[in-house]
C-alpha positions in Angstrom: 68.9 347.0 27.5 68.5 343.4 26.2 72.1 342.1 26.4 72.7 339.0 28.4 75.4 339.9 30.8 76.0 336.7 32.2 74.3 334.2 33.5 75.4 331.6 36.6 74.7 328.7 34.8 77.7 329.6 32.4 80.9 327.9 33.0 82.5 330.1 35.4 85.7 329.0 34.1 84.7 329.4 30.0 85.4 332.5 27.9 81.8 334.0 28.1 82.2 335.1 32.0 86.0 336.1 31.6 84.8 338.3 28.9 82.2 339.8 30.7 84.0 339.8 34.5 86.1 342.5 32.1 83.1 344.5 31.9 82.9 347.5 34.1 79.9 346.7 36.5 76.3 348.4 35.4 73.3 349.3 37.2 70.4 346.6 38.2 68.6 348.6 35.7 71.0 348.7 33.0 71.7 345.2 33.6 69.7 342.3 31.3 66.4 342.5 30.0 63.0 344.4 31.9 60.4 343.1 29.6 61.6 339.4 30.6 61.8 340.6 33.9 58.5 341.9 34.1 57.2 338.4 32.0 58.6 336.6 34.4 57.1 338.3 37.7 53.3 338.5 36.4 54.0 334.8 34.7 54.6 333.7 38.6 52.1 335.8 40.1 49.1 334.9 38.6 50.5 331.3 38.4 50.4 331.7 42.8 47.5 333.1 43.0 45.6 329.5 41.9 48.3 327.5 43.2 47.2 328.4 46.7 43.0 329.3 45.7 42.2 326.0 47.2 43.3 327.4 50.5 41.3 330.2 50.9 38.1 328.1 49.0 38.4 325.3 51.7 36.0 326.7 54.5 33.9 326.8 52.1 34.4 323.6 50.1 34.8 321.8 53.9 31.3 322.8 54.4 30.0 321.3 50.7 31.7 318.4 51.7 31.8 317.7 54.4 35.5 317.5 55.2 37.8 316.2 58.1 40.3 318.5 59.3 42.6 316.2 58.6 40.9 316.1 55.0 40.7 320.0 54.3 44.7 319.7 55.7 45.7 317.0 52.6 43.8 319.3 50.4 45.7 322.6 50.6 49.0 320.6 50.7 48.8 318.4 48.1 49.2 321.3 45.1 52.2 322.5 47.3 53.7 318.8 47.1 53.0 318.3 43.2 54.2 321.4 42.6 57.5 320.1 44.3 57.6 317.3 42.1 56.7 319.4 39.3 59.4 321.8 39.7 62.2 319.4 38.8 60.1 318.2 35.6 60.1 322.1 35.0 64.2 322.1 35.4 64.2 319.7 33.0 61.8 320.9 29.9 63.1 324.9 30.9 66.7 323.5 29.3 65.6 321.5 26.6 62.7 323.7 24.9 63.6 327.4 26.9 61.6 328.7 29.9 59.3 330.7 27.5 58.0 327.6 25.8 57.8 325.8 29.2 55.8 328.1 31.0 53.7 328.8 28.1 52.7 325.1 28.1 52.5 324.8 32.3 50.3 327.9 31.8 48.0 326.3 29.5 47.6 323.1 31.4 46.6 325.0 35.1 44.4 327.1 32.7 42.8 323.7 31.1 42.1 322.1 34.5 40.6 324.7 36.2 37.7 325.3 33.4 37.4 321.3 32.8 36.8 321.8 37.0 34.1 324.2 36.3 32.4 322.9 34.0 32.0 319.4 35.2 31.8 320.5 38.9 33.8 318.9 41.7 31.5 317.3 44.3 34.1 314.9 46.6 37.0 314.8 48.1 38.8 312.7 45.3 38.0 315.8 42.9 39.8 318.0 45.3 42.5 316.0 44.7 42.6 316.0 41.5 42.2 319.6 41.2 45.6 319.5 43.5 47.2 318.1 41.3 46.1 320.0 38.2 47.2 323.0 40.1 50.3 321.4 41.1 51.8 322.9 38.1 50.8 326.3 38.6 53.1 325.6 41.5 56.0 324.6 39.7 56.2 327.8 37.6 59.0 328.5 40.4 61.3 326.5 38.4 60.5 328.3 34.8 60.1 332.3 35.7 63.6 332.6 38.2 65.7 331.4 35.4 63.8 332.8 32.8 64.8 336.2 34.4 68.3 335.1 36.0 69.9 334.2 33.4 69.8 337.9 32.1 71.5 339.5 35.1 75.8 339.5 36.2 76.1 338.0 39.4 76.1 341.4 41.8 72.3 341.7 40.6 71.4 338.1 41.1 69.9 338.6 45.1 67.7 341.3 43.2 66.7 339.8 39.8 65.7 337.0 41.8 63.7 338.5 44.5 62.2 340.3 42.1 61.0 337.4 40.0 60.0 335.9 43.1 58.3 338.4 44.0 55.4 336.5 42.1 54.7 334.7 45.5 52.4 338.0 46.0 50.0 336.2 43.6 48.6 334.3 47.2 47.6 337.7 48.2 44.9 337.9 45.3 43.9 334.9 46.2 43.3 335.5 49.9 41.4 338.9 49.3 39.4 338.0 46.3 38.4 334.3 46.2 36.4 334.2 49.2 34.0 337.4 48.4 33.6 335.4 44.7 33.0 332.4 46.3 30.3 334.4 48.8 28.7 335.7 45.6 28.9 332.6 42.6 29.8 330.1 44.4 33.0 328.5 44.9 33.0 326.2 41.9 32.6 329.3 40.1 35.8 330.7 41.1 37.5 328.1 39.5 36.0 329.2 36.3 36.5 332.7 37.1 40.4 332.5 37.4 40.6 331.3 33.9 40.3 335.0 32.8 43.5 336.7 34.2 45.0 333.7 33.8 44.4 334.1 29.9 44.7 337.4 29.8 48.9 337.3 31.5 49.7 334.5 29.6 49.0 336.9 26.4 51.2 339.4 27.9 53.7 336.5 28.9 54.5 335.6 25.4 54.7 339.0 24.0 57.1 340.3 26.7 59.0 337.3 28.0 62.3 336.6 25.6 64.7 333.4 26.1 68.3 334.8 27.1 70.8 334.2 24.2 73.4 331.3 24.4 71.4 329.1 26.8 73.0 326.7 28.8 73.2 323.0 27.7 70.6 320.8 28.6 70.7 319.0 31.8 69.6 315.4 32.1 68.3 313.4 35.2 71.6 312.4 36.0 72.8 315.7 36.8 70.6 316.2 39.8 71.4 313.0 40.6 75.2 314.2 41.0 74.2 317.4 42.8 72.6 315.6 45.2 75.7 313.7 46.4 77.0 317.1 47.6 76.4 318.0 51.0 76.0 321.8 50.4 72.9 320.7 47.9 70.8 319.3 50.6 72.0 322.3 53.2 70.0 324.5 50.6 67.5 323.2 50.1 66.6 322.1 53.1 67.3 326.0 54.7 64.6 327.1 51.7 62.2 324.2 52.6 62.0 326.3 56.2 62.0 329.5 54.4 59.3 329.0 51.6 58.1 325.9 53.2 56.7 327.9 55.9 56.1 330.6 53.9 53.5 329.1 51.7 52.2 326.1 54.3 51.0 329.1 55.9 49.6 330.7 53.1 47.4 328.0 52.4 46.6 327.3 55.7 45.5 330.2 57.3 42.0 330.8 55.8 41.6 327.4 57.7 43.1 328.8 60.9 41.2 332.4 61.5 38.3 330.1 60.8 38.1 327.7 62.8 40.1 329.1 65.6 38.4 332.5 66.1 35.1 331.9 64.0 35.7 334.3 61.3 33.9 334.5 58.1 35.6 333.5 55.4 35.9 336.3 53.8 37.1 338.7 57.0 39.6 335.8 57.0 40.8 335.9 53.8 41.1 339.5 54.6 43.8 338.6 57.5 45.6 336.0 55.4 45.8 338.6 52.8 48.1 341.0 55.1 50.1 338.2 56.3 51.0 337.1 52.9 51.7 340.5 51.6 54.0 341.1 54.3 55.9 338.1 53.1 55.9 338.8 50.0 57.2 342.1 49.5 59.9 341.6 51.6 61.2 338.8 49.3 63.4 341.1 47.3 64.5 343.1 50.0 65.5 339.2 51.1 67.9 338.9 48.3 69.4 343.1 48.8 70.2 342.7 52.2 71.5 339.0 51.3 73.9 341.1 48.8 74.5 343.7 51.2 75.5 341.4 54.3 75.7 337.7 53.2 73.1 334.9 52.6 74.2 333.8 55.9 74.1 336.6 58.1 70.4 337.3 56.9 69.4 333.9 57.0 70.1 333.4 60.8 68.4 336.2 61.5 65.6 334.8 59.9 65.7 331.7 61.3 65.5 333.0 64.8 62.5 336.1 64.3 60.7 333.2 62.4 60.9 330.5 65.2 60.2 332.9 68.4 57.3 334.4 66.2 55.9 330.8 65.4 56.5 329.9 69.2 53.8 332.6 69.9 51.2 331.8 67.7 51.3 328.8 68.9 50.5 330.2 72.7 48.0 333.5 71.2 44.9 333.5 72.6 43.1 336.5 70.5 43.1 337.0 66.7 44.8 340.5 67.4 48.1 339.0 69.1 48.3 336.2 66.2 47.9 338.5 63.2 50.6 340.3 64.7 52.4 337.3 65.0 52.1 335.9 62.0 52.9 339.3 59.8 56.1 338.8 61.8 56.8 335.5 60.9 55.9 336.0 57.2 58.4 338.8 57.1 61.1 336.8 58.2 60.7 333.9 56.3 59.9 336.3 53.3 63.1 337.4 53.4 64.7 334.4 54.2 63.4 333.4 50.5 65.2 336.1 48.9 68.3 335.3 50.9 68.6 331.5 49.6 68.7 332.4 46.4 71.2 334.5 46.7 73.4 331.8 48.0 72.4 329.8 45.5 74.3 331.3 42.4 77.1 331.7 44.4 78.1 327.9 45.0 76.1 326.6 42.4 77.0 328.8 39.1 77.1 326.3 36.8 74.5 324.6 37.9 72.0 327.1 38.7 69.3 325.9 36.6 69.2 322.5 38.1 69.8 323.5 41.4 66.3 325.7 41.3 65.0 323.1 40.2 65.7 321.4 43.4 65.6 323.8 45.7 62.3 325.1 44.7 61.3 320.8 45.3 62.3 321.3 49.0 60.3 324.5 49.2 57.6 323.0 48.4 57.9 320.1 50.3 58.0 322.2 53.4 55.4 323.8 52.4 53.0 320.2 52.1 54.8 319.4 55.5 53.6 322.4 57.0 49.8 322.9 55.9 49.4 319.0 56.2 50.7 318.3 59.7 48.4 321.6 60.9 45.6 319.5 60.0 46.7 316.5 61.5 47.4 318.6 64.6 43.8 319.9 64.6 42.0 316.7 64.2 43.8 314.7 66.4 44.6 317.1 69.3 41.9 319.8 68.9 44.5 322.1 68.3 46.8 323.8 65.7 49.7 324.9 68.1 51.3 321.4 68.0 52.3 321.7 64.4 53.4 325.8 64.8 55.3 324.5 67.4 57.2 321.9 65.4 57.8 323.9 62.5 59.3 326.4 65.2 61.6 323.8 66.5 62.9 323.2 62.7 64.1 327.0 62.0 65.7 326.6 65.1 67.4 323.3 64.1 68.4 324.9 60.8 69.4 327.8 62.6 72.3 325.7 64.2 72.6 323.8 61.3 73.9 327.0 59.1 75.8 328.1 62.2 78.0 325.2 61.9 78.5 325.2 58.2 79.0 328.9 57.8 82.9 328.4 58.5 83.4 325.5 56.2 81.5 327.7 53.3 83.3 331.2 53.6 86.6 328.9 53.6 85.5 327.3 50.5 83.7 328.9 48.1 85.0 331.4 45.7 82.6 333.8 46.4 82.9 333.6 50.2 83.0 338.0 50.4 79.5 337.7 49.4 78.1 334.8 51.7 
């Protein structure tokens, strides 16, 4: 069924939503548009996969080069921080040309970069660099497939339209599993090469499937972000999803680099354990945004907070790879679904504004995410250890634990959607 319901970046006070609050409610799957839907989740995933490829590449790219811990650190964080940057930029052009056309072109630039990387080879650390940035946005696809889907769903289905989209994050999986055997058997700088192929291939399937939802919002300009950003509940958002996917996809990048050099795997065995880690996260991120629509945002996002930081708190003490496998599946399930729970907050104080306010969000995500895999390398080189910066991330899921403790009250008294947070 290809009718735009509603959307929460309509006016919630115009005629479209009154008209369609008159509706009787529909299923999820009766609801908006599956093609789009579908677009949108392989658009993302393959668009993950090479955000995070330098992170399973780097053991072997450390050894090439001859990288500093601190070095192969700045190296799997900097595509999560120009991603951030990116995702904003993405906000912008997804409102002004339509999320189809923007990821078509964000598509075509990662795809670009990574066969001009081939071909010319990347033999320093600079290159790396470069190549961050390149794939920086790959990254910022975040802020072009959620409200290419969204915007065709009512707002009972938004936790689960947007997990689902998000459900793209599984893309780092691929990643994990394959780009380590590839690199084991080409060579690394042929992987770059190689993910040009189902890169090409989705973003054929992307343009055929993926449709622009009728009516679109008007376009946003820089100013408007600049007026979210002088509301308080804009920064409690985003900086309870820079915890969430900031964690999420810091570790992600980061942990071919840990079962490496902390237990003395091969990279490919661990690519193998990163793989189940972020699989657990990953599937869970719809479920995130069900049980966000079942119990409240905040009721699921404090659990989160709390499983995440006492799981993170034991990596930080395990002594065999067994324990912190475990450990870590735990912690990527929690903040998994702590991902799906944001965004179902989102919408609810932000319906007019949703597009922007992805935008944003999505920047502290990543951000988070740069935080994370960067201080773990700074940890390492200058301690000899990675628990120091597992321990700090901890210490801020705890702090936004208490944070969204204390606002909780002043939210359910305030918003108009308060039943649902």
């Amino acid at each position: 069924m290809a009718t735009a319901f509603w959307r929460p970046d309509q006016d919630p006070a115009g005629s479209p939503a009154d008209d369609v609050r008159s509706k009787p409610a529909v299923s999820f799957w009766q609801a908006g548009h599956a093609p789009t839907l579908i677009a949108a989740f392989l658009y993302f995933d393959l668009a993950f996969m090479v955000w995070v490829l330098l992170g399973p590449l780097a053991p072997e790219i450390s050894r090439t080069l001859g990288l500093t811990p601190a070095q192969k650190g700045l190296m799997v964080a900097l595509p999560t921080l120009a991603g951030a940057l990116l995702r904003v930029v993405n906000g912008l052009l997804v409102d002004r040309i339509g999320p189809k056309r923007a990821g078509a072109m964000n598509q075509g630039i990662v795809i670009l970069g990574l066969f001009l990387a081939w071909s010319t080879g990347i033999d320093s650390f600079g290159g790396t660099l470069a190549l961050g940035l390149i794939l920086g946005f790959a990254g910022a696809s975040f802020a072009i497939a959620l409200p290419l889907a969204s915007r065709w769903y009512p707002p009972e289905h938004q936790g689960k339209a947007m997990g689902l989209a998000g459900m793209g994050n599984s893309g780092t999986v691929f990643a994990a599993l394959f780009a380590p055997t590839l690199a084991r058997l080409f060579g690394w700088n042929a992987v770059l090469g190689l993910a040009c192929i189902p890169l090409a291939l989705v973003l054929c399937l992307y343009l055929v499937l993926a449709k622009d939802a009728p009516n679109p919002p008007a376009p946003r300009k820089l100013v408007d972000y600049a007026a979210l950003l002088r509301q308080a509940d804009a920064w409690w958002l985003m900086a309870f999803y820079a915890v969430t996917f900031g964690g999420f996809v810091g570790l992600a990048a980061s942990l071919p680099i840990y079962f490496t050099d902390q237990f003395g795997l091969s990279t490919v065995v661990a690519g193998y354990c990163t793989a189940g880690c972020v699989f657990a996260g990953s599937l869970v991120r719809p479920l995130g945004g069900a049980l966000a629509d079942r119990i409240g945002g905040v009721k699921a996002l404090m659990m989160v907070y709390a499983v995440a930081a006492i799981a993170l708190i034991g990596v930080s003490q395990a002594s065999g790879l067994p324990s912190a496998l475990a450990l870590f599946v735990v912690a990527m399930l929690a903040l998994g679904t702590g991902n799906g729970s944001v965004f179902q907050l989102v919408p609810q104080r932000f319906q007019a504004e949703i597009g922007v306010m992805t935008g944003l969000v999505g920047m502290a995500g990543g951000v988070g995410g740069f935080y994370l895999a960067s201080s773990l390398g700074l940890a390492k080189q200058f301690t000899g250890s990675f628990a120091p910066g597992f321990l700090i991330f901890a210490c801020l899921a705890v702090v936004a634990l208490v944070s969204l403790a204390k606002v909780k009250t002043r939210w359910r008294a305030t918003w108009k959607t308060a039943a649902r947070i």
